[in-house]
N, CA, C and O atoms as a CHARMM CRD file, in Angstrom:
* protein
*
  292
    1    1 UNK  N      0.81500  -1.19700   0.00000 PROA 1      0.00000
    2    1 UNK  CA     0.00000   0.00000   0.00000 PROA 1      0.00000
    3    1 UNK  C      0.86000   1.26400   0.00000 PROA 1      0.00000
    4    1 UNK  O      0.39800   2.20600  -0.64400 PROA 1      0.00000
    5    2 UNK  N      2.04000   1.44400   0.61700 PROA 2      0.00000
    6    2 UNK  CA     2.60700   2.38600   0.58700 PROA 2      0.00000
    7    2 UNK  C      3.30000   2.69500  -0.36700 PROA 2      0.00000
    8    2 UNK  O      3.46300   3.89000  -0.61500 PROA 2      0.00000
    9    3 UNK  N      3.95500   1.59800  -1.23800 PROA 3      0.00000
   10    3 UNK  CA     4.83800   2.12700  -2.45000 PROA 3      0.00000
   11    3 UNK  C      3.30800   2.63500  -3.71400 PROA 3      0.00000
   12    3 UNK  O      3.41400   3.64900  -4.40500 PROA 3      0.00000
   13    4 UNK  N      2.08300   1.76400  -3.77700 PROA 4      0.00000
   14    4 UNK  CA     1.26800   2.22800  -4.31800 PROA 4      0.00000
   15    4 UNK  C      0.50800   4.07900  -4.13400 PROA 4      0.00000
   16    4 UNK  O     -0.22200   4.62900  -4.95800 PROA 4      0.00000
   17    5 UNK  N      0.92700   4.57400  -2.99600 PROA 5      0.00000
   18    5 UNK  CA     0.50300   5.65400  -2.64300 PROA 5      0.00000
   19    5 UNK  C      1.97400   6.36800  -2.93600 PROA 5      0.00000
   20    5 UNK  O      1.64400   7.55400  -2.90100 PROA 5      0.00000
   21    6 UNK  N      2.91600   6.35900  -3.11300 PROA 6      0.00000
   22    6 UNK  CA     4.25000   7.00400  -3.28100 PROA 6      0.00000
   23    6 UNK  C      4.16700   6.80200  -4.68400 PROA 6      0.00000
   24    6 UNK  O      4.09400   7.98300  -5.02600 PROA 6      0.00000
   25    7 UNK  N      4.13800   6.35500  -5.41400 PROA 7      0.00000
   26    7 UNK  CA     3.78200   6.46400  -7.33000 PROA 7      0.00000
   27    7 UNK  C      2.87100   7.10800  -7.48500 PROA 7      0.00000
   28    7 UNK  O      2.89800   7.71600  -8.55500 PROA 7      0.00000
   29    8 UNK  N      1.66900   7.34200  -6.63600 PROA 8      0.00000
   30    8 UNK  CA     0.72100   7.86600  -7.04900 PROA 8      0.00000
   31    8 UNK  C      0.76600   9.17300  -6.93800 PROA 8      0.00000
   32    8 UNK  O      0.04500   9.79400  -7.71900 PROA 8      0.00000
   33    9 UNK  N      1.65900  10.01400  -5.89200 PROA 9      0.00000
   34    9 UNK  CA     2.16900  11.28300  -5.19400 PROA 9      0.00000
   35    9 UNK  C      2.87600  11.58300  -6.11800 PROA 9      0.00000
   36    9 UNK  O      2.47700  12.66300  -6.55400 PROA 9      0.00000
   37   10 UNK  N      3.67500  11.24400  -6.64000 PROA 10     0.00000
   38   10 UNK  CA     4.84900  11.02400  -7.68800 PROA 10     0.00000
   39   10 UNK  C      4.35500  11.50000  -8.94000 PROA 10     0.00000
   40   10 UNK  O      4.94900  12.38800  -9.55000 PROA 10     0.00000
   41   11 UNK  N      3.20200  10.91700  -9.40600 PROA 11     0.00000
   42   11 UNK  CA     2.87500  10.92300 -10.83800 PROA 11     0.00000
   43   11 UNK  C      2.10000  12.50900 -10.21300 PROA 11     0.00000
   44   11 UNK  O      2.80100  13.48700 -10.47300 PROA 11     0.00000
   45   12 UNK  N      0.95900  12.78700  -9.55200 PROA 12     0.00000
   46   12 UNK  CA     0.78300  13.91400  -8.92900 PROA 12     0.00000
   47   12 UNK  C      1.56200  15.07600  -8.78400 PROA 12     0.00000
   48   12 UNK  O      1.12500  16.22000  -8.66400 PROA 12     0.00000
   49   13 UNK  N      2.51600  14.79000  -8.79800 PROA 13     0.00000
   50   13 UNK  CA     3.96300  16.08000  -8.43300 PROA 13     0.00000
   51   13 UNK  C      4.15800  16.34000  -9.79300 PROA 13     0.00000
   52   13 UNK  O      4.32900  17.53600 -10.02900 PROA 13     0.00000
   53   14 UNK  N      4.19100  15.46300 -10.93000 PROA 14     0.00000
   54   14 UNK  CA     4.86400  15.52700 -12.19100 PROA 14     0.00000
   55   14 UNK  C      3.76900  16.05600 -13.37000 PROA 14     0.00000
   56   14 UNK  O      3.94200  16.21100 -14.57800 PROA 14     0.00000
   57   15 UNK  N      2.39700  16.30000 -12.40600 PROA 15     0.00000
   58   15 UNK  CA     1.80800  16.86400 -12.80200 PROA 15     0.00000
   59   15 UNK  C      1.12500  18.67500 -12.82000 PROA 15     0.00000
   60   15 UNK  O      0.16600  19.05800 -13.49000 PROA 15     0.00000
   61   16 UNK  N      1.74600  19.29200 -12.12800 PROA 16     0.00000
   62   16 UNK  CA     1.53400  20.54400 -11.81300 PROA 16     0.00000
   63   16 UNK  C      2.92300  21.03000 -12.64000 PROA 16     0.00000
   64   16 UNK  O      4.04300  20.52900 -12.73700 PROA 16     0.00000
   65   17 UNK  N      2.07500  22.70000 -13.38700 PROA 17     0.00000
   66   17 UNK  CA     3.23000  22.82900 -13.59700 PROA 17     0.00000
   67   17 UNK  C      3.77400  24.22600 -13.14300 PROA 17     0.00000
   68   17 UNK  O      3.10700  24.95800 -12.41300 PROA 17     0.00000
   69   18 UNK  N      5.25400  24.62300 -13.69700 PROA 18     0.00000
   70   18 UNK  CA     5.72500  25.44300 -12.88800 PROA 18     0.00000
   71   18 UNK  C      5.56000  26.96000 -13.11400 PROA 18     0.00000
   72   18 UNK  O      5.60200  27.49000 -14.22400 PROA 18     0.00000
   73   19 UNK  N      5.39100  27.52500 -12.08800 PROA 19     0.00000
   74   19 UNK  CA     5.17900  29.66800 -11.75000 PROA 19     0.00000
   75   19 UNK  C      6.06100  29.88500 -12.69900 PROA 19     0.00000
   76   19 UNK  O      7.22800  29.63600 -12.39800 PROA 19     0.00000
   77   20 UNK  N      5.79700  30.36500 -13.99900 PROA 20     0.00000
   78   20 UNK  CA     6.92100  31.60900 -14.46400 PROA 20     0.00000
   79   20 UNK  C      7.10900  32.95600 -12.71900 PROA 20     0.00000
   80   20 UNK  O      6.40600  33.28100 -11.76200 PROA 20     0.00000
   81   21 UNK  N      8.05800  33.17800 -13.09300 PROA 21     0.00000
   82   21 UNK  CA     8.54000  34.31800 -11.83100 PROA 21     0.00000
   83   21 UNK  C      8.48700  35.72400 -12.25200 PROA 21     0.00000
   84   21 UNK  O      8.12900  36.76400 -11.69900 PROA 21     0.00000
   85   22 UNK  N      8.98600  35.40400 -13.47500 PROA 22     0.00000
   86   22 UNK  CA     9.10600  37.01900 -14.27700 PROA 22     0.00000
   87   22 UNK  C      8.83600  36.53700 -15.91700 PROA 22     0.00000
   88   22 UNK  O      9.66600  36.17900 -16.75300 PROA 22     0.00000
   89   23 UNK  N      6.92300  36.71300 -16.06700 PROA 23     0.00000
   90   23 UNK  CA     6.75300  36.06000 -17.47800 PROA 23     0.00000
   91   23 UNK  C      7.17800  37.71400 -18.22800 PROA 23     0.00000
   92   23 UNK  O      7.49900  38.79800 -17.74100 PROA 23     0.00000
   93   24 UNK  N      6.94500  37.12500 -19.84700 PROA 24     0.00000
   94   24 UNK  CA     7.41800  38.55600 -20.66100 PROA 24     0.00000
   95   24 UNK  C      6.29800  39.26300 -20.71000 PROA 24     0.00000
   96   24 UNK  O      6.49200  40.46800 -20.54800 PROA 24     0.00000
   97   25 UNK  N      4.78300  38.83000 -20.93600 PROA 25     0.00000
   98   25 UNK  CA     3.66300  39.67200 -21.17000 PROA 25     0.00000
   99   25 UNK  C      2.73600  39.05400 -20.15700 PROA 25     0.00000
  100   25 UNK  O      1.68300  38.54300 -20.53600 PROA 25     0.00000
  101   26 UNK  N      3.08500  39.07800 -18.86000 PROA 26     0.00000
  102   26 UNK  CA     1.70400  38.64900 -17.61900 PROA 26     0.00000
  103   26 UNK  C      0.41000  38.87800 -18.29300 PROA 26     0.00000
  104   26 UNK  O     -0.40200  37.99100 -18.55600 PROA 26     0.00000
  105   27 UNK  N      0.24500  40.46100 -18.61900 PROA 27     0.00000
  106   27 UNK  CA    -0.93400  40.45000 -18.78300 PROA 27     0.00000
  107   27 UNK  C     -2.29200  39.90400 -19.89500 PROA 27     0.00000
  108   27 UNK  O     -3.45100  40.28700 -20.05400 PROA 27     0.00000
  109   28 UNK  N     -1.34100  38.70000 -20.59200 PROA 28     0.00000
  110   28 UNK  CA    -1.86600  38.31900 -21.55300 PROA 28     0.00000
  111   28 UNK  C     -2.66300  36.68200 -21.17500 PROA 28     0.00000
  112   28 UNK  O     -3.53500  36.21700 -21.90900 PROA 28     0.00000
  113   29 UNK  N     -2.33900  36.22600 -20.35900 PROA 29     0.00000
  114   29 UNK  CA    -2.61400  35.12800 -19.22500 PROA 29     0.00000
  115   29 UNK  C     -3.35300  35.21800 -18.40700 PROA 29     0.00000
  116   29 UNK  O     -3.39600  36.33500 -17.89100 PROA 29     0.00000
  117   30 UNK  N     -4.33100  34.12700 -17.83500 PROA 30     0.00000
  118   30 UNK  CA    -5.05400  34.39700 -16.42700 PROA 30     0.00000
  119   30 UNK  C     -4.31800  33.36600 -15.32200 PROA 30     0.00000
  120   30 UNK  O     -4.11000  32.19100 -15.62600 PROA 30     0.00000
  121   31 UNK  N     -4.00700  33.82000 -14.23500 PROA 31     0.00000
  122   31 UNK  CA    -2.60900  32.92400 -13.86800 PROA 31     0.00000
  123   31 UNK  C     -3.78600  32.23700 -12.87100 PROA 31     0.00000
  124   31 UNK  O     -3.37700  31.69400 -11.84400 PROA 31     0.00000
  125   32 UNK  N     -4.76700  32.24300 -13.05600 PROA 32     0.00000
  126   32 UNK  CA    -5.81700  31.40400 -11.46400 PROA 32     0.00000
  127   32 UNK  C     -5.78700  30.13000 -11.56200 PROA 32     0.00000
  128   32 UNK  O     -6.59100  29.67900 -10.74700 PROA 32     0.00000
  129   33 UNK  N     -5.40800  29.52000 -11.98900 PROA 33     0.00000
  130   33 UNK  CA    -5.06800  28.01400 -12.12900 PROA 33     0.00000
  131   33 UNK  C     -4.00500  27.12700 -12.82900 PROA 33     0.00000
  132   33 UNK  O     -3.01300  27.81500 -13.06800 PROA 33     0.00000
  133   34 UNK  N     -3.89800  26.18800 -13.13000 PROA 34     0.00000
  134   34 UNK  CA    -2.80300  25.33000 -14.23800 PROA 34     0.00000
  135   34 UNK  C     -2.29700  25.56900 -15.50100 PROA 34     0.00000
  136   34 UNK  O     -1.23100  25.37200 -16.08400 PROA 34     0.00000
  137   35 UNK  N     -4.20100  26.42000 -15.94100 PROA 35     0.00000
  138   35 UNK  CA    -4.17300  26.22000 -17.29400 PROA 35     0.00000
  139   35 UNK  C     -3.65100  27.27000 -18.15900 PROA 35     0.00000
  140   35 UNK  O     -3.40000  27.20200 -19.36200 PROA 35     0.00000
  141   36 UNK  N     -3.47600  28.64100 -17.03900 PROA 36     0.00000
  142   36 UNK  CA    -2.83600  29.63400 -18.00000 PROA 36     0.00000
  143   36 UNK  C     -3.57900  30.07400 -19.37300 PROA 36     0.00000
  144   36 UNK  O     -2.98900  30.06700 -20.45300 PROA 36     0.00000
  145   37 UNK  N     -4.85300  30.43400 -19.23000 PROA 37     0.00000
  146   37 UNK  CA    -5.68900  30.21200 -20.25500 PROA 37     0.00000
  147   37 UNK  C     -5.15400  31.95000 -21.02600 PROA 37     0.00000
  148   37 UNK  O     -4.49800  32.81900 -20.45400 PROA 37     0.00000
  149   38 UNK  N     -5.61800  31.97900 -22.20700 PROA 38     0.00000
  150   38 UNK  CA    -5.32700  33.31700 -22.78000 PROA 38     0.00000
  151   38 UNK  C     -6.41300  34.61100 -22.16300 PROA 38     0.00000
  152   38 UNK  O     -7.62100  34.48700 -21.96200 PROA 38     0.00000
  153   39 UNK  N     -5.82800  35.47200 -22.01100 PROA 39     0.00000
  154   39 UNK  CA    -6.96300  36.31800 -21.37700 PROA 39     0.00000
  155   39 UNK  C     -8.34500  36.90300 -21.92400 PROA 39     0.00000
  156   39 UNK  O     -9.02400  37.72800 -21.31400 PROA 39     0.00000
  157   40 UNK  N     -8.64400  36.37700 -23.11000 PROA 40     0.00000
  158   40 UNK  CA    -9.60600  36.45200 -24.19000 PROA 40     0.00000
  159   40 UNK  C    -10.09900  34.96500 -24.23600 PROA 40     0.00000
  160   40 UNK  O    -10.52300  34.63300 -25.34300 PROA 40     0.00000
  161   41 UNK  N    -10.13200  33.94100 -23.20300 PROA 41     0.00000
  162   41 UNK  CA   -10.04500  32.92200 -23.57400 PROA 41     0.00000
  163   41 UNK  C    -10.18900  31.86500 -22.79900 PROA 41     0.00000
  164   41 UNK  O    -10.04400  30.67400 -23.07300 PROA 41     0.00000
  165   42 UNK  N    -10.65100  32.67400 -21.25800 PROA 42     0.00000
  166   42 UNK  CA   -11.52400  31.51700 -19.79000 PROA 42     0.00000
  167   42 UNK  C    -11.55800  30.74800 -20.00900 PROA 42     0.00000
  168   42 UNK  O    -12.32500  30.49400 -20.93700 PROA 42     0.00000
  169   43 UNK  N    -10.70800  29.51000 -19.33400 PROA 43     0.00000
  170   43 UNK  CA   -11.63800  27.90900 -19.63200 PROA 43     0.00000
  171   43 UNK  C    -12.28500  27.59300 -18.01700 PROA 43     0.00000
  172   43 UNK  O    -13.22800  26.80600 -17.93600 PROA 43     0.00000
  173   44 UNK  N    -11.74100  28.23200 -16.77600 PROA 44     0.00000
  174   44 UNK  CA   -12.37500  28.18600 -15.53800 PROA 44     0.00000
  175   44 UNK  C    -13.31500  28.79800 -14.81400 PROA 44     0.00000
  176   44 UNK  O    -13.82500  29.57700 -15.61900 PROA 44     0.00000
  177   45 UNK  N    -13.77300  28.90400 -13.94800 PROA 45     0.00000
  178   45 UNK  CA   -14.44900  29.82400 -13.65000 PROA 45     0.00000
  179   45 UNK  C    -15.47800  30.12800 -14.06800 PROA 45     0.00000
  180   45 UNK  O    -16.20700  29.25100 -14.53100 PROA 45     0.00000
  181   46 UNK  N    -16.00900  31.89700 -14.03600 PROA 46     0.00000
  182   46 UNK  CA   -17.11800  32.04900 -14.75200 PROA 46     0.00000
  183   46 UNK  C    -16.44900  33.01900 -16.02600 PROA 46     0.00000
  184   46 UNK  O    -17.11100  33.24500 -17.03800 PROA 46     0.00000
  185   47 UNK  N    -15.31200  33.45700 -15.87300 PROA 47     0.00000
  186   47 UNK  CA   -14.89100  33.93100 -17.15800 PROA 47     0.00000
  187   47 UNK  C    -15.14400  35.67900 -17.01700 PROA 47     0.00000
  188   47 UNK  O    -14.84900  36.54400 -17.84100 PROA 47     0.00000
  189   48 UNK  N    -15.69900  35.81000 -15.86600 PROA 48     0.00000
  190   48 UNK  CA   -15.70900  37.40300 -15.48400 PROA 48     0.00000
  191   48 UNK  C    -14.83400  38.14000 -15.80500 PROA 48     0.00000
  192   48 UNK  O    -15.08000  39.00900 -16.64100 PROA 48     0.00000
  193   49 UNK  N    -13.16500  37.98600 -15.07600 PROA 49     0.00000
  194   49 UNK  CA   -12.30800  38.50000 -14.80700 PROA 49     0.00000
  195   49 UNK  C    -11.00500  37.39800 -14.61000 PROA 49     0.00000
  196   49 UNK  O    -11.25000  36.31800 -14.07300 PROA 49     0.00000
  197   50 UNK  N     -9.60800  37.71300 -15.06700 PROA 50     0.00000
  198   50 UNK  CA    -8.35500  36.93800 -14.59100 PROA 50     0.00000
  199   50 UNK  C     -8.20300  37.23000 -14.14600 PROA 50     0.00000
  200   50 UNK  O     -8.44200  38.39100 -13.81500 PROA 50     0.00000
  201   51 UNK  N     -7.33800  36.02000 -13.44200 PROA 51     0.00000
  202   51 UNK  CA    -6.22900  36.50600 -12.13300 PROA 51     0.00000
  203   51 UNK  C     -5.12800  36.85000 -12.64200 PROA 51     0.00000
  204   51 UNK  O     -4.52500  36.21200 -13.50400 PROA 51     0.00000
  205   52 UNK  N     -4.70600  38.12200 -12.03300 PROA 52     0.00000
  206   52 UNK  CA    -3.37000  39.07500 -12.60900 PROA 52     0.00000
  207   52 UNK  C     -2.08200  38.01900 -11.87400 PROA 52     0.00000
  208   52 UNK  O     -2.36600  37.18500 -11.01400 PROA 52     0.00000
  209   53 UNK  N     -0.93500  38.19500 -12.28800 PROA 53     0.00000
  210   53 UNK  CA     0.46200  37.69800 -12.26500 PROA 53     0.00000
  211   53 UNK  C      0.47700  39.03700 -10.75300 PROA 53     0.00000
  212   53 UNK  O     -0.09000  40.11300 -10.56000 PROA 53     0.00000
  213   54 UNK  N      1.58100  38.07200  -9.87700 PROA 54     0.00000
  214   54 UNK  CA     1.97800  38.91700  -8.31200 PROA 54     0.00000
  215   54 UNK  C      2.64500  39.86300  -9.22100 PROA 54     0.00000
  216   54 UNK  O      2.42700  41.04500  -8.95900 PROA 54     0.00000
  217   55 UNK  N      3.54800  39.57300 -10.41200 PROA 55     0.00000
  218   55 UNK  CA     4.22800  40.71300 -10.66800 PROA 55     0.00000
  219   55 UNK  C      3.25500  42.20500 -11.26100 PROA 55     0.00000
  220   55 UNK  O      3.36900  43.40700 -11.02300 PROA 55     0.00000
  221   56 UNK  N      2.56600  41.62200 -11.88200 PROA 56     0.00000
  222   56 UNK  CA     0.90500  43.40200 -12.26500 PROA 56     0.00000
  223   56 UNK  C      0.71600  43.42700 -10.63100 PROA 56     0.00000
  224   56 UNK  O      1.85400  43.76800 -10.31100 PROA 56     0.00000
  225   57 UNK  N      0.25000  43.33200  -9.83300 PROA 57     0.00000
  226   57 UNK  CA    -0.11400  43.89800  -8.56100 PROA 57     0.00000
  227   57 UNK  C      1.23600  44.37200  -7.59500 PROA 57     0.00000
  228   57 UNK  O      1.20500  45.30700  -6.79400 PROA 57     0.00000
  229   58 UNK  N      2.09100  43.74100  -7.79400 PROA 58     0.00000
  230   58 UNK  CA     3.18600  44.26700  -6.48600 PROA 58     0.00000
  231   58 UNK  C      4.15400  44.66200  -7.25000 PROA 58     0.00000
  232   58 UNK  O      4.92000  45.40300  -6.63300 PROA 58     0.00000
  233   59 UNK  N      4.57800  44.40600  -8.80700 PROA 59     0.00000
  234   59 UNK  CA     5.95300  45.29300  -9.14900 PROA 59     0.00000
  235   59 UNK  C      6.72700  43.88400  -9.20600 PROA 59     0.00000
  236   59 UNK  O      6.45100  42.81400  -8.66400 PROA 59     0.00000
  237   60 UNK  N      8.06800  44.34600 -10.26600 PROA 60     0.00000
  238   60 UNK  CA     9.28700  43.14800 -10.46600 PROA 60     0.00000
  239   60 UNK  C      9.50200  42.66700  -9.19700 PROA 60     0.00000
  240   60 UNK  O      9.10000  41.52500  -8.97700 PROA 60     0.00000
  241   61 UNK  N     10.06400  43.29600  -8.27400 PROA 61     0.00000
  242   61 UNK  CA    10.36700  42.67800  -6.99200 PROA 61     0.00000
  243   61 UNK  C      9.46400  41.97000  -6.05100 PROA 61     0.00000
  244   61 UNK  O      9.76000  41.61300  -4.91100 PROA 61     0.00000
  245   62 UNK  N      8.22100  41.79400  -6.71700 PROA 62     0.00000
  246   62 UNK  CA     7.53400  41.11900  -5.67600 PROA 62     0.00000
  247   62 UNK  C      7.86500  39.78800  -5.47300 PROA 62     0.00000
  248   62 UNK  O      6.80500  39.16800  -5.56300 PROA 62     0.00000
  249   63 UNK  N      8.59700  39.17400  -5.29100 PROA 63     0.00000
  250   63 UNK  CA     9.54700  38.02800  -5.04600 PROA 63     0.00000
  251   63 UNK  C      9.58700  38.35600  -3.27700 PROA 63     0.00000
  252   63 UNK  O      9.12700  37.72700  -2.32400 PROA 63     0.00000
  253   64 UNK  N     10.20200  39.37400  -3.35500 PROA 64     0.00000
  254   64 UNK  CA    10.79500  40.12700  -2.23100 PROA 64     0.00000
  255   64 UNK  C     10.08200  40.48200  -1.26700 PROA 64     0.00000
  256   64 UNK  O     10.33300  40.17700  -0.10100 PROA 64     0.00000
  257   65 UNK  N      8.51200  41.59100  -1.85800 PROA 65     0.00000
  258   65 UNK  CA     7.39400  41.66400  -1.36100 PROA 65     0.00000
  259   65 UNK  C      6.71500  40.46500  -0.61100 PROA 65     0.00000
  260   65 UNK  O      6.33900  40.62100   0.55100 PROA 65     0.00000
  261   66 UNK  N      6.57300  39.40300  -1.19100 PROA 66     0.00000
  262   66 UNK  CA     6.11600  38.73200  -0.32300 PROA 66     0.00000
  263   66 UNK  C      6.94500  37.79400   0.58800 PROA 66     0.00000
  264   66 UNK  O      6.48100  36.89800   1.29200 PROA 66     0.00000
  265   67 UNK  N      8.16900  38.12200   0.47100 PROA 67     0.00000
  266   67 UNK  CA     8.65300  37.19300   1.31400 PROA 67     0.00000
  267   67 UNK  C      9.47800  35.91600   1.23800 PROA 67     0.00000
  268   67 UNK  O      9.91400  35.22100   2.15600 PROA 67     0.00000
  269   68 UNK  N      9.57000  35.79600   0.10500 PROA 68     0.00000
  270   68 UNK  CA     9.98800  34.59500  -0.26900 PROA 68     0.00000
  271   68 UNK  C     11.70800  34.66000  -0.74000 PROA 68     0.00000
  272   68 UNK  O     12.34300  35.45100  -1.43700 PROA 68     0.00000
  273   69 UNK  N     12.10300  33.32500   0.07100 PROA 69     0.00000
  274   69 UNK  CA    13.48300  32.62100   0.07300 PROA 69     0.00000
  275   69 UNK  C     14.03900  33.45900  -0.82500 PROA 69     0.00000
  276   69 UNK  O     13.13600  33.94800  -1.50400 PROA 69     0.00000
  277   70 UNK  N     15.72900  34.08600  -1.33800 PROA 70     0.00000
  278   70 UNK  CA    15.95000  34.66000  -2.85400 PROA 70     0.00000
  279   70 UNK  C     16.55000  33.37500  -3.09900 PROA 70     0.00000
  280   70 UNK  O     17.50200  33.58300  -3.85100 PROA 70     0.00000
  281   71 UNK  N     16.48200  32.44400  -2.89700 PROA 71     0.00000
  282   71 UNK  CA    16.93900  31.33900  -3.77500 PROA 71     0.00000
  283   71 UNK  C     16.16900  30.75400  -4.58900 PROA 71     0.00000
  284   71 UNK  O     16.63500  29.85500  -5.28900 PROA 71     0.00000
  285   72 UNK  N     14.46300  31.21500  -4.72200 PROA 72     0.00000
  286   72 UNK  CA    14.06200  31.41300  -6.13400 PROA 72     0.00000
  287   72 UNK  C     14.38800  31.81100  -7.19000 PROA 72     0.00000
  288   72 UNK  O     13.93900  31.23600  -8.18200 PROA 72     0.00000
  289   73 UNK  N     15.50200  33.21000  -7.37800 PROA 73     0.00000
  290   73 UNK  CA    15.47600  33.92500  -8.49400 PROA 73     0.00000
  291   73 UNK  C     16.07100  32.84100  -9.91000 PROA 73     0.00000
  292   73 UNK  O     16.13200  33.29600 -11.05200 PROA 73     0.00000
């Protein structure tokens, strides 16, 4: 049971994918989920409004702003 639940975590992990940190055009993206949908182009939600990139709300350095390790950059 346990190596069956550790493949399964595994394949799970290898499935998310990864934060751009500093994309080139944020505002062309809705960053509220996986799918990174085009901003003309909702696949979640109700399609109201995207979710903006931390970098449109806090500035390049929001790395910093919120706090986080600099061994992200």
């Amino acid at each position: 049971m346990d190596e069956a639940k550790k493949i399964a975590q595994d394949e799970l992990a290898g499935l998310a994918r990864k934060f751009p940190l500093h994309p080139k055009y944020p505002e062309r993206i809705c960053w509220g989920c996986d799918r990174y949908c085009a901003h003309d182009a909702l696949a979640c939600g109700n399609g109201a409004d995207r979710t903006p990139h931390p970098m449109e709300l806090f500035g390049e350095d929001w790395l910093h702003f919120a706090g986080a390790p600099t061994s992200y950059k």
